[in-house]
TORPABA-186117 format. One record per residue: residue in three letters; residue number from 1; chain; x, y, z of N, C-alpha, C in turn. Coordinates in steps of 0.001 Angstrom, whole numbers. Last residue first. Layout:
% residues N
REC	nukol	bavo	zavo	neast	nnorth	nup	caeast	canorth	caup	ceast	cnorth	cup
REC	ALA	NUM	A	X	Y	Z	X	Y	Z	X	Y	Z
...
***
This chain:
% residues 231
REC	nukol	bavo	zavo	neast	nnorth	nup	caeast	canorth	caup	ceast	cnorth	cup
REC	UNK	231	A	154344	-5746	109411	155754	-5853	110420	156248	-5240	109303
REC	UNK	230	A	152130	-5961	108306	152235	-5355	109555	152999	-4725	110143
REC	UNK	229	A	151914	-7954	106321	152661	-6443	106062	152905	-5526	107328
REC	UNK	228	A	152385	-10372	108596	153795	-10100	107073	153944	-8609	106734
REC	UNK	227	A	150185	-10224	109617	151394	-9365	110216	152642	-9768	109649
REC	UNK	226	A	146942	-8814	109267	148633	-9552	108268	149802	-9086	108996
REC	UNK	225	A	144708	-10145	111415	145747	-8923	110683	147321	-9066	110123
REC	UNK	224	A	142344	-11159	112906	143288	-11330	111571	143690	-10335	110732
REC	UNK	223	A	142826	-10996	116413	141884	-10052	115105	143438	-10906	114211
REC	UNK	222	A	142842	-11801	119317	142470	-12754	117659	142620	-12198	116471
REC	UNK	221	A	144309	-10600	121213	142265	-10011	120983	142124	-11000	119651
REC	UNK	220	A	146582	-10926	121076	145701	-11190	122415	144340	-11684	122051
REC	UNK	219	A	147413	-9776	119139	147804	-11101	118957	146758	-11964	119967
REC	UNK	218	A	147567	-7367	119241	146741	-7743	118637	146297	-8917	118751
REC	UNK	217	A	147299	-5851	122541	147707	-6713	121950	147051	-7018	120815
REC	UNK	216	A	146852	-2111	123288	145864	-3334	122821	147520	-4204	122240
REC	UNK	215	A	146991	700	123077	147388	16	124281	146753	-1486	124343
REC	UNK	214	A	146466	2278	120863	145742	2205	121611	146031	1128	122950
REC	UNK	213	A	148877	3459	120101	147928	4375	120265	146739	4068	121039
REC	UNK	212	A	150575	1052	120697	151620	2475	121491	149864	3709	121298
REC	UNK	211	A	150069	-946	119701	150032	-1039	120932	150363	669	121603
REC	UNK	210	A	149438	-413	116862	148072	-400	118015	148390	-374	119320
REC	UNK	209	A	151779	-263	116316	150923	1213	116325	149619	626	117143
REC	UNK	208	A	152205	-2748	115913	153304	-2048	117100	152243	-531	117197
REC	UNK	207	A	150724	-3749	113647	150238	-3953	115708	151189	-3444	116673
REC	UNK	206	A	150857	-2038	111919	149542	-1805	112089	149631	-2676	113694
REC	UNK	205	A	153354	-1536	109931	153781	-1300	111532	152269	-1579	112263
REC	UNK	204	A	150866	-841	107674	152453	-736	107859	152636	-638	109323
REC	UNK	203	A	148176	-36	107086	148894	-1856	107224	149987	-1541	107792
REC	UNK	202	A	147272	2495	109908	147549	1999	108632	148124	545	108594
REC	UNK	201	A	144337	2224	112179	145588	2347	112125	145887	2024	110143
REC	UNK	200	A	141367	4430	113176	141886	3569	112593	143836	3367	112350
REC	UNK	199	A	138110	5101	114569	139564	5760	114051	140224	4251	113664
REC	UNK	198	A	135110	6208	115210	135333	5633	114817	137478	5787	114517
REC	UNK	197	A	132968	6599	117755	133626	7538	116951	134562	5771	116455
REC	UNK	196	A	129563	8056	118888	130282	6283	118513	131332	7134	118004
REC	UNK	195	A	126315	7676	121534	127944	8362	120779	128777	7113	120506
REC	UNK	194	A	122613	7625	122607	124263	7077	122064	125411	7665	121084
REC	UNK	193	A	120570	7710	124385	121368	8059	124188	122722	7834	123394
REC	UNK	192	A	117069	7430	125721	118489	7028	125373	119053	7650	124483
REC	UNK	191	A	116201	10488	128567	115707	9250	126840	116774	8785	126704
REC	UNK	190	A	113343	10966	130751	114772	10733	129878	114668	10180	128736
REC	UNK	189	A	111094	12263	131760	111695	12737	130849	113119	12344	129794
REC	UNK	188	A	110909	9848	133572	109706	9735	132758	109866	10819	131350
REC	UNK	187	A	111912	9566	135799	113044	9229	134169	111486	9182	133175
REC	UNK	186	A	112067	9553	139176	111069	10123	137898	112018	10084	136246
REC	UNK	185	A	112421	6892	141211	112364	7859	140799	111639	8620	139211
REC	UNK	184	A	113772	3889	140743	113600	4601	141309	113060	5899	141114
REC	UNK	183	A	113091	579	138271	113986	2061	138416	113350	2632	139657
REC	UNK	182	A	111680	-450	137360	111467	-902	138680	112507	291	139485
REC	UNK	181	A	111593	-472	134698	109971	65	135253	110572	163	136621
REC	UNK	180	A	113692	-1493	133761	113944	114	133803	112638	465	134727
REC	UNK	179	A	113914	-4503	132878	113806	-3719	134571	113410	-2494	134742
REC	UNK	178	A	113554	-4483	130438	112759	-4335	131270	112032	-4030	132479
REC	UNK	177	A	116302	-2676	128864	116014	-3771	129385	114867	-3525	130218
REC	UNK	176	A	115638	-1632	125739	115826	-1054	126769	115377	-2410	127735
REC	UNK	175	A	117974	-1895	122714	116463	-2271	123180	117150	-1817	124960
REC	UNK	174	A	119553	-2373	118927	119142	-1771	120918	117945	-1913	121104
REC	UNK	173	A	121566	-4064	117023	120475	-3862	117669	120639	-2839	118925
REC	UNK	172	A	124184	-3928	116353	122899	-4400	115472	121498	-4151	115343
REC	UNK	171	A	127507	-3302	116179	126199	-3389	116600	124771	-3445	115534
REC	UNK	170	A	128953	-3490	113671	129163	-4256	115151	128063	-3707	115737
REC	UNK	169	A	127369	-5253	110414	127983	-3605	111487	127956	-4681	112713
REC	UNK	168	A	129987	-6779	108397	128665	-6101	109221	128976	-5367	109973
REC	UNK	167	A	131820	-5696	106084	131101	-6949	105784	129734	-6994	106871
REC	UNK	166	A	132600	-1874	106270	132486	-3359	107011	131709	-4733	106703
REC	UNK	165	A	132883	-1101	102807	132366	-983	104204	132480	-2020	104710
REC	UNK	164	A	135869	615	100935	134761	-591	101544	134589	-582	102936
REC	UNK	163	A	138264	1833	100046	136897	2372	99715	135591	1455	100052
REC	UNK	162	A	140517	-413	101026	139714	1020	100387	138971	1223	99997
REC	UNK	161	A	139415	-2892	103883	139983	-2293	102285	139378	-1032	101832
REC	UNK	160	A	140293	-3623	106311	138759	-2575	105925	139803	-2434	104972
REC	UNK	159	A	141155	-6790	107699	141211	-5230	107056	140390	-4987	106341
REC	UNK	158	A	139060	-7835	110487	140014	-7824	109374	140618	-6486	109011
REC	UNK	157	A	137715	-7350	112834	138487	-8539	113220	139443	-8716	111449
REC	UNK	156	A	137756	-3763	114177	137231	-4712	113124	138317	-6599	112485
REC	UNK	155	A	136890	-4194	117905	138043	-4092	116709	137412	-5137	115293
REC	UNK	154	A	135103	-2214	120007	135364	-3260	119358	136257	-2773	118245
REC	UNK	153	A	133610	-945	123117	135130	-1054	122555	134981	-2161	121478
REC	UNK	152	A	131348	277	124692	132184	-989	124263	133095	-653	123301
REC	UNK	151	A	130279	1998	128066	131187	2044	126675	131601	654	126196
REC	UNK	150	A	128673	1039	130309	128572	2482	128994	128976	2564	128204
REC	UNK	149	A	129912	-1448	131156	128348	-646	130990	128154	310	130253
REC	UNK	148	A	132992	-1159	129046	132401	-1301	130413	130835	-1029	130370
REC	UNK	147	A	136007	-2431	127815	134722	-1985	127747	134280	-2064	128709
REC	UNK	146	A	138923	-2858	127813	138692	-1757	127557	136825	-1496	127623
REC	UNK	145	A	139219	-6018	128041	139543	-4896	128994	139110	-3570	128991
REC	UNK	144	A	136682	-7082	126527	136370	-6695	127066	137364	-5511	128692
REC	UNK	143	A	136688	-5824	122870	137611	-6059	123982	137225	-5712	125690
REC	UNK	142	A	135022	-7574	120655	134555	-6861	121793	135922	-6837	122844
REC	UNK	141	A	135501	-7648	117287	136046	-8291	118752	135934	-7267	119713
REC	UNK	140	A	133676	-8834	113888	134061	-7853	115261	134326	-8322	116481
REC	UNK	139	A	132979	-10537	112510	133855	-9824	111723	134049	-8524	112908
REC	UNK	138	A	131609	-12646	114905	132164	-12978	113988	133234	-11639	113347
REC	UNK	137	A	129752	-10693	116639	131154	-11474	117280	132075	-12446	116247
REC	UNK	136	A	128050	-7978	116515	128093	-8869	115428	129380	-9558	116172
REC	UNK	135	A	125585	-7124	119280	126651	-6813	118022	127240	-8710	117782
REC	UNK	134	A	123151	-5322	120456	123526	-6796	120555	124479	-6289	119487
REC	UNK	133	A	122561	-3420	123547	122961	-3620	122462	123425	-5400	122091
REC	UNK	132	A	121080	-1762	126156	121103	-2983	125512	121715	-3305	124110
REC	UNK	131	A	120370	-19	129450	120256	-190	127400	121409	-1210	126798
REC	UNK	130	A	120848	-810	131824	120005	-707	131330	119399	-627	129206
REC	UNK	129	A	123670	245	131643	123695	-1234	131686	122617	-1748	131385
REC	UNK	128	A	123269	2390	132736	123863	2626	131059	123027	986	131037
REC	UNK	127	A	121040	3361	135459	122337	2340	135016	122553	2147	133438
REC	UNK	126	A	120414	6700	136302	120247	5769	135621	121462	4923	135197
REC	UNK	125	A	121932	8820	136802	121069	8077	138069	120483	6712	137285
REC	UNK	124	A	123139	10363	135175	123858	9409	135724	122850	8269	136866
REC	UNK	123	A	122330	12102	132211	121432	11240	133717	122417	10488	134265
REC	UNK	122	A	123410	14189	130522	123856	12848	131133	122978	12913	131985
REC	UNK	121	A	121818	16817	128418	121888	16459	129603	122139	15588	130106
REC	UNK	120	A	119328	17176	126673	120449	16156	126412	121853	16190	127598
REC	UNK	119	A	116761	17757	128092	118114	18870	127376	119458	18527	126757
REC	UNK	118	A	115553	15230	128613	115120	15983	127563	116074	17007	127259
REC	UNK	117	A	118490	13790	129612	117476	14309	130026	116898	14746	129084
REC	UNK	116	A	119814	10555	128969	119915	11980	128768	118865	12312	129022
REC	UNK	115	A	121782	7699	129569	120564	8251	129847	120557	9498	129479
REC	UNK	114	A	124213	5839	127199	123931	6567	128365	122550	6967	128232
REC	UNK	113	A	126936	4202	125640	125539	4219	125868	125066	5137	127029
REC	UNK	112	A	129326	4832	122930	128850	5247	124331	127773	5004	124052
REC	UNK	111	A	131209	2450	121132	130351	2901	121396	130063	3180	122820
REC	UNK	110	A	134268	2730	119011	133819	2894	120463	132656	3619	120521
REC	UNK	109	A	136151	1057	116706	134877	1532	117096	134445	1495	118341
REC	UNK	108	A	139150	608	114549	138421	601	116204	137192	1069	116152
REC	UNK	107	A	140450	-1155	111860	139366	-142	112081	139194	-400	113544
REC	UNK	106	A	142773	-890	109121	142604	-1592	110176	141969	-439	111616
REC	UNK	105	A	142721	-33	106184	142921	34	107299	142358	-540	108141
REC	UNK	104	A	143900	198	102603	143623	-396	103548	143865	-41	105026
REC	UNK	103	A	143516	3326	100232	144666	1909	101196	144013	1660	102589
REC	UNK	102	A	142363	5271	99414	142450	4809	98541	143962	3333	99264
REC	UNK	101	A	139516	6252	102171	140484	5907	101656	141027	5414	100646
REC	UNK	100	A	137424	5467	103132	137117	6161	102521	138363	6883	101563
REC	UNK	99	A	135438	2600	104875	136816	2923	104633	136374	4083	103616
REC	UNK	98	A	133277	2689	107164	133839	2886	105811	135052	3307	105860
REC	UNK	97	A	131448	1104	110218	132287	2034	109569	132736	1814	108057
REC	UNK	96	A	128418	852	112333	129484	129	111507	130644	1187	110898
REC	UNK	95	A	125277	-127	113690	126734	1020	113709	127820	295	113094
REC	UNK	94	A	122411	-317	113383	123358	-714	113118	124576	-14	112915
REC	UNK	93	A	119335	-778	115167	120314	214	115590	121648	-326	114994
REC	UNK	92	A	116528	-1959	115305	117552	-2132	114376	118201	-579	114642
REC	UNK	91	A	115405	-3054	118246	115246	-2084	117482	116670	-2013	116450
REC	UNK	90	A	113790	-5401	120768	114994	-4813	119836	114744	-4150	118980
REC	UNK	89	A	112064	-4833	123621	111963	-5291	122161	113126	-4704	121487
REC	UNK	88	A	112279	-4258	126434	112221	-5624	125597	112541	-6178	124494
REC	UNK	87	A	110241	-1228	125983	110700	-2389	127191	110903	-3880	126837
REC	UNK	86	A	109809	444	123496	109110	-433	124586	110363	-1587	124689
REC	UNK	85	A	110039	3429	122811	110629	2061	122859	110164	1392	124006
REC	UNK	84	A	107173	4858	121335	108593	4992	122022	108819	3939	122214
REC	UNK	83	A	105126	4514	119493	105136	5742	119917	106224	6049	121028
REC	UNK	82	A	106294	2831	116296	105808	2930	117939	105931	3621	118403
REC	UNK	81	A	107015	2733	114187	105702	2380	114276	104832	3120	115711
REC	UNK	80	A	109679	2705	114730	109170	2087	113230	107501	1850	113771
REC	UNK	79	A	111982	3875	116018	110350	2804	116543	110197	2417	115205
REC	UNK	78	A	113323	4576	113971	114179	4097	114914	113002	2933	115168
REC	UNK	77	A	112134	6544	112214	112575	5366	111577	113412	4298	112597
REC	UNK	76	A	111292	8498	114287	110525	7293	113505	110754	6581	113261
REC	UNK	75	A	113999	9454	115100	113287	8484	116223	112332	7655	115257
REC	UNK	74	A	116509	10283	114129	115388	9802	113263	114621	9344	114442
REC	UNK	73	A	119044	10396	115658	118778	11603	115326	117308	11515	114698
REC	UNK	72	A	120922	8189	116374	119262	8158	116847	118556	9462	116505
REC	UNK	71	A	123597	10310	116372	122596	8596	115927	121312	9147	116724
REC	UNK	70	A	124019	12983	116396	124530	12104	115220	123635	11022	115230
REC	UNK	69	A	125371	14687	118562	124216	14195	118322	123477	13562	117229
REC	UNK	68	A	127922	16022	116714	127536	15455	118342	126191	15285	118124
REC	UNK	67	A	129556	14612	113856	128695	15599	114703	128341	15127	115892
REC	UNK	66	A	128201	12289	110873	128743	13298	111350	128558	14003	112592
REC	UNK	65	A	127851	9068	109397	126993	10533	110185	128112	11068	110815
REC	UNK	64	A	126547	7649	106245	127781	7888	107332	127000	8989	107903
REC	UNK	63	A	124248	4562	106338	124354	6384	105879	125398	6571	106844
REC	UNK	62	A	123750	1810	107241	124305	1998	106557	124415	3486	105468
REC	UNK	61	A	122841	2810	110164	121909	1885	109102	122284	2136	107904
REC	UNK	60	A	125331	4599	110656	124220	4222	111205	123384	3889	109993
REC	UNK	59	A	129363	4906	110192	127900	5024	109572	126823	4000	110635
REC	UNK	58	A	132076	6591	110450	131030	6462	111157	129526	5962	110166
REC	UNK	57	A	135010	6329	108126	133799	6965	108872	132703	6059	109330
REC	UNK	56	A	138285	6816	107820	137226	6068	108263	136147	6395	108618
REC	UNK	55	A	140966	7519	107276	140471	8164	106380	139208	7137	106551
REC	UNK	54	A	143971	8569	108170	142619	8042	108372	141990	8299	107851
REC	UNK	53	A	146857	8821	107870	146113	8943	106528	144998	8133	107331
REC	UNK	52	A	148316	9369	110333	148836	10527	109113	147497	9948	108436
REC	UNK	51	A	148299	7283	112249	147288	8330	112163	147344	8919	111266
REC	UNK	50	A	150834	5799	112308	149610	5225	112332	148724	6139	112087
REC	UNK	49	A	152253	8298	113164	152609	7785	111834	151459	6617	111391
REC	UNK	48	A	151900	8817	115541	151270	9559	114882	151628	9013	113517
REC	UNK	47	A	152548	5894	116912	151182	6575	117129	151427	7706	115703
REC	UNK	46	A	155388	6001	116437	154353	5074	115748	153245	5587	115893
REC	UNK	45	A	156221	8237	117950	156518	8540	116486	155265	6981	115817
REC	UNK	44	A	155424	7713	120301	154717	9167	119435	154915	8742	118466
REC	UNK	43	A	157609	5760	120702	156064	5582	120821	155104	6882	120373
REC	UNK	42	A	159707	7353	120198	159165	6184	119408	158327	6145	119524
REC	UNK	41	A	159743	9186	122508	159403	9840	121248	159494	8646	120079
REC	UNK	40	A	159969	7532	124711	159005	8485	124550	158683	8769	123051
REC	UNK	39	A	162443	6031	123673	161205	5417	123993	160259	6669	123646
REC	UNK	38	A	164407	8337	124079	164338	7860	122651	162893	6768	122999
REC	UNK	37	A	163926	9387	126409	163157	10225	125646	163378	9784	124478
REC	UNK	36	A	165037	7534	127608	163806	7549	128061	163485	8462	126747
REC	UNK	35	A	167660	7074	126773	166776	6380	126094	165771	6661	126509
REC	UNK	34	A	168518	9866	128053	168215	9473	126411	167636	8250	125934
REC	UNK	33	A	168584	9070	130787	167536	10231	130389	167665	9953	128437
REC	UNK	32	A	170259	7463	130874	169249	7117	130627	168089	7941	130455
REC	UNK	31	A	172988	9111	129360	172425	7832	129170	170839	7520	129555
REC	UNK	30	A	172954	10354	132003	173014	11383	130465	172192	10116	129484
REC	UNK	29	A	173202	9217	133883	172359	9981	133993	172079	10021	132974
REC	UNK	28	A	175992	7911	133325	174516	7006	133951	173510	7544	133508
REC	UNK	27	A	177630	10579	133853	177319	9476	132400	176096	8732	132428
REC	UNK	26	A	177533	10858	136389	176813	11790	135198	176189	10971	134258
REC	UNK	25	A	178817	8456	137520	176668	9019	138234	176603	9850	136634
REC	UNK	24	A	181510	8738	136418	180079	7785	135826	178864	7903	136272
REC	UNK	23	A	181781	11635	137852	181965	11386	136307	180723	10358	135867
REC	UNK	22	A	181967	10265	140311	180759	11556	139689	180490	11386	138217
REC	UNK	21	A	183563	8746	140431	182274	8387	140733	181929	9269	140029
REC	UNK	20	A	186062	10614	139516	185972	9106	138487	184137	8882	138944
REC	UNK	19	A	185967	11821	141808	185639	12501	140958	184995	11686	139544
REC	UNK	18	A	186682	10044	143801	185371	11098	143980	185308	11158	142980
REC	UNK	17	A	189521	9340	142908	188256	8504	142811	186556	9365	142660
REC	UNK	16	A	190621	12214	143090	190375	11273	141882	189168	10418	141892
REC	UNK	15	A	190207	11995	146327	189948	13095	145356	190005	12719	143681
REC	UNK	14	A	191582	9494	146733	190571	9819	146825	189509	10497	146175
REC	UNK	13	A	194331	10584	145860	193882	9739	145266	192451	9736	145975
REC	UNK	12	A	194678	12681	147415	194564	12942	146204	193941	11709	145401
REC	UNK	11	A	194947	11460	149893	194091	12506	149876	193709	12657	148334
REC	UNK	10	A	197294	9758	149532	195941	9460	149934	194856	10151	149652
REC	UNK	9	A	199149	11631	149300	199131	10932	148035	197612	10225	148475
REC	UNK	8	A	198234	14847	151388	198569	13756	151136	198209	12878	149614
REC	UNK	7	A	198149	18142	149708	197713	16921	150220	198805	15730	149816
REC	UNK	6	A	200557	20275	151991	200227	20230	150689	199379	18468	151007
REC	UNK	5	A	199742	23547	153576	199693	22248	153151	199508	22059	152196
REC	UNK	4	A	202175	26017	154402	201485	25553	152959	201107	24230	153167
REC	UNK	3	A	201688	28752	156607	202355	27306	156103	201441	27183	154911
REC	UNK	2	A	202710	31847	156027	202003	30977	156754	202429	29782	156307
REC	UNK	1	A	204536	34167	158740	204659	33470	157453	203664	32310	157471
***
């Protein structure tokens, strides 16, 4: 015949407790896995709700341009005379943007500088740092966390009203710094190079959406942005 244990009042109460733990580890769990994915999917939800109506374009010496190979596409009208860029001298290179929109937006612009081979082809052997841009520091803010030798980063320091172009362009100029003669090697085929794209946030929510699309303080960088409608 066999025996029957039965548990001790100890045993059972234990066995409760165990269970009371588990219970709240779950709960804990259930909980923070939901605010993670209520964060996650806020920060999407401002990012793409900032994005629904862009409506900004790219323009060089005040004509919008389109496409991969887009600026400097004119070399004449670039030299204006000269049979290539000489070493030094600035060259009216003005990059700016349009609103194209029927409501105000608040405008980014990221310019790439780089070397390209006659096949358009990146040269990396060459320093970006070598080409030269000057831009406008009044109605534009160079962020320098986000910029580096090749790439600058600027924010239009107002709002780009509908259907209006930037008051100036953030860049102004290029020119190739002089050193380039002392360069190493053969760049006797390269040439400069530059890519710009332009995007933008809407007024509504315009510095919680900058922080979640583009990871920028507004408040940091100066830019005058209404943050009565902002908010």
């Amino acid at each position: 015949m066999s025996e029957v244990k039965s548990a001790s009042p100890r045993t059972v109460r234990m066995m409760v407790l165990a269970a009371a733990v588990l219970l709240v580890v779950g709960i804990a769990g259930v909980v923070q896995s939901t605010q993670a994915q209520l964060v996650f999917m806020s920060e999407n939800y401002v990012a793409e709700f900032a994005q629904t109506h862009i409506g900004v374009a790219l323009t060089e010496n005040g004509v919008v341009v389109e496409g991969d190979d887009a600026l400097l596409a004119d070399p004449e009208a670039l030299l204006g005379g000269d049979a290539q860029m000489i070493p030094g001298k600035a060259y009216a290179e003005r990059l700016s943007a349009v609103n194209t929109t029927d409501m105000g937006e608040y405008v980014r612009l990221t310019v790439r500088k780089y070397w390209a081979d006659a096949d358009g082809t990146k040269n990396p052997l060459l320093d970006p740092a070598l080409i030269q841009l000057t831009y406008d520091s009044e109605d534009w803010v160079l962020n320098p966390e986000e910029s580096t030798d090749e790439r600058l980063v600027f924010y239009y320091r107002h709002l780009l009203d509908a259907h209006e172009a930037a008051v100036a362009p953030a860049v102004k100029t290029i020119a190739i710094d002089p050193s380039v003669s002392t360069a190493t090697g053969d760049f006797s085929q390269c040439r400069v190079a530059l890519s710009a794209q332009v995007d933008s946030v809407q007024i509504n929510y315009a510095d919680d959406a900058a922080k979640s699309a583009w990871g920028v303080d507004v408040d940091a960088l100066g830019l005058e942005w209404d943050e009565v409608m902002a908010r």
